[in-house]
C-alpha angles and dihedrals in degrees: 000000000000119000136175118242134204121221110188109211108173114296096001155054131255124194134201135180102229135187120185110205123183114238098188139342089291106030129081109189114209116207115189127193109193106232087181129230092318130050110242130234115278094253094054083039100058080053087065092044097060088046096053092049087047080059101051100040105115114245108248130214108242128203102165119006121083124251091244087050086052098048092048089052097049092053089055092046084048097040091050099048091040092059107026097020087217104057085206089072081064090074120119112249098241080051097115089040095060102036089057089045084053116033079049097047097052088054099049108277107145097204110117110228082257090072090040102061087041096057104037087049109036097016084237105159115213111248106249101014125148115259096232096050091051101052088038086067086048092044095048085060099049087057105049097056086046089060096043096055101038115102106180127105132282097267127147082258096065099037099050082042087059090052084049100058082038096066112019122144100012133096102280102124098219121047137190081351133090123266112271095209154033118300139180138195128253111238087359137115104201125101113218119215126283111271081249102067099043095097090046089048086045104055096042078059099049080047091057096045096050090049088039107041098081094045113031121079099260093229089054091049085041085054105048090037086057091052094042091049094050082044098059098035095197092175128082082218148346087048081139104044084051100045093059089045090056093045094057090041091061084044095055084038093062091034099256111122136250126279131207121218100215118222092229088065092051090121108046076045094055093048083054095061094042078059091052102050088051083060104254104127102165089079090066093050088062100036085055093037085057092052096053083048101051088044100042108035134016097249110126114238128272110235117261105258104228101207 
């Protein structure tokens, strides 16, 4: 957190705007920005503020994503804690409305986002609708406020907890635990692993996140996590819905804020993962850097690069 700090040199005063970031267990880094002898008005001093946080951002190893994207981002990451602290506060109101009518649509949920807002607001159930449509509305907000609030670490535990809240109560047959078969995906050609092999794979994941997540750049890591986790497909149902979930999670977590997959670019999203699970990751980066543009600035998106 940013603070203004007074410096006494004989008859006056001296301010600075100071954050302290800690650099280990036992290091604290102080960055410092001189206001003068004066503190400035709040607009120059916003200025100072996004500076500072330019400053204290931590430099992040990248693999895919160009240097202009990454400094875009980074922008986005510095402008929204400078003015709200948690980026998360930046979020559109209709946010959540518009997340569950898209996560489930692309997986099949036939509510309109209509239906959506009604029933997450006032609990008004569409007359006719199918069961499971209705409490997988329910369900995707429970999760997501399960996700936003939750501040331990990226274990097997979290992540079959947020399936679980994903698809209780409907008719998934396993749920909260992994799948216990063989399964394949619909329109797709690639093969996930035998049921088998899902806590191996998972683990080797977990082990990547924990060695990745201070030095890699956390949309990157948000990018690649999403693609391992569709990959492995560790769930009987409800591996996309979680995967976004987690993506987003890894986003808040490193104060970016959340994205939303719109049904209407299920395609494009689709031939990203097919990418993926041939192993080029670096579609899906970009694919991921483009959506916190378009929904956080008005800059229009680079063009995804298709090595």
């Amino acid at each position: 957190m940013s603070f203004i700090e007074t410096q006494r040199h004989g008859n006056h005063n001296y301010y600075y705007l100071v954050k302290n970031v800690r650099a280990n267990a036992t290091t604290v880094k102080k960055y410092r920005i001189f206001l003068g002898r004066e503190i400035p008005p709040p607009e120059e001093l916003r200025r100072h503020l996004f500076k500072l946080e330019k400053q204290s951002t931590p430099r992040f190893k990248t693999t895919w994503l160009q240097s202009d994207m990454i400094a875009k981002l980074d922008d986005i990451r510095a402008s929204l804690i400078t003015v709200y602290r948690k980026p998360i506060e930046a979020i559109p109101k209709d946010f959540l409305v518009r997340y569950t009518y898209n996560t489930n649509a692309i997986e099949g949920n036939r509510l309109t986002l209509r239906q959506t807002a009604l029933l997450l607001s006032d609990r008004v159930s569409p007359a006719g609708a199918r069961t499971d449509d209705v409490i997988e509305v329910l369900n995707a907000a429970d999760a997501w406020d399960f996700i936003k609030n939750y501040k331990g670490p990226f274990s097997n535990g979290f992540l079959s907890k947020v399936q679980y809240e994903v698809t209780k109560n409907t008719s998934c047959r396993i749920q909260g635990k992994f799948r216990d078969g063989e399964v394949r995906i619909a329109g797709s050609s690639h093969i996930p692993p035998t049921f088998s092999e899902v806590p191996k794979l998972l683990n080797s994941l977990m082990e990547e996140i924990r060695s990745k997540r201070k030095s890699n750049h956390p949309v990157e890591l948000a990018a690649y996590v999403h693609n391992r986790l569709v990959n492995i497909h560790p769930f009987a149902d409800g591996n996309g819905r979680t995967a976004r979930l987690m993506m987003n999670w890894i986003l808040i977590r490193s104060k970016f804020p959340p994205v939303i997959v719109e049904f209407t670019d299920r395609e494009q999203y689709y031939n990203e993962l097919e990418k993926g699970d041939a192993g080029n990751h670096k579609s899906f980066a970009m694919f991921l850097g483009n959506l916190l543009l378009e929904q956080y600035t008005m800059i229009v998106p680079q063009g995804n690069n298709k090595d």
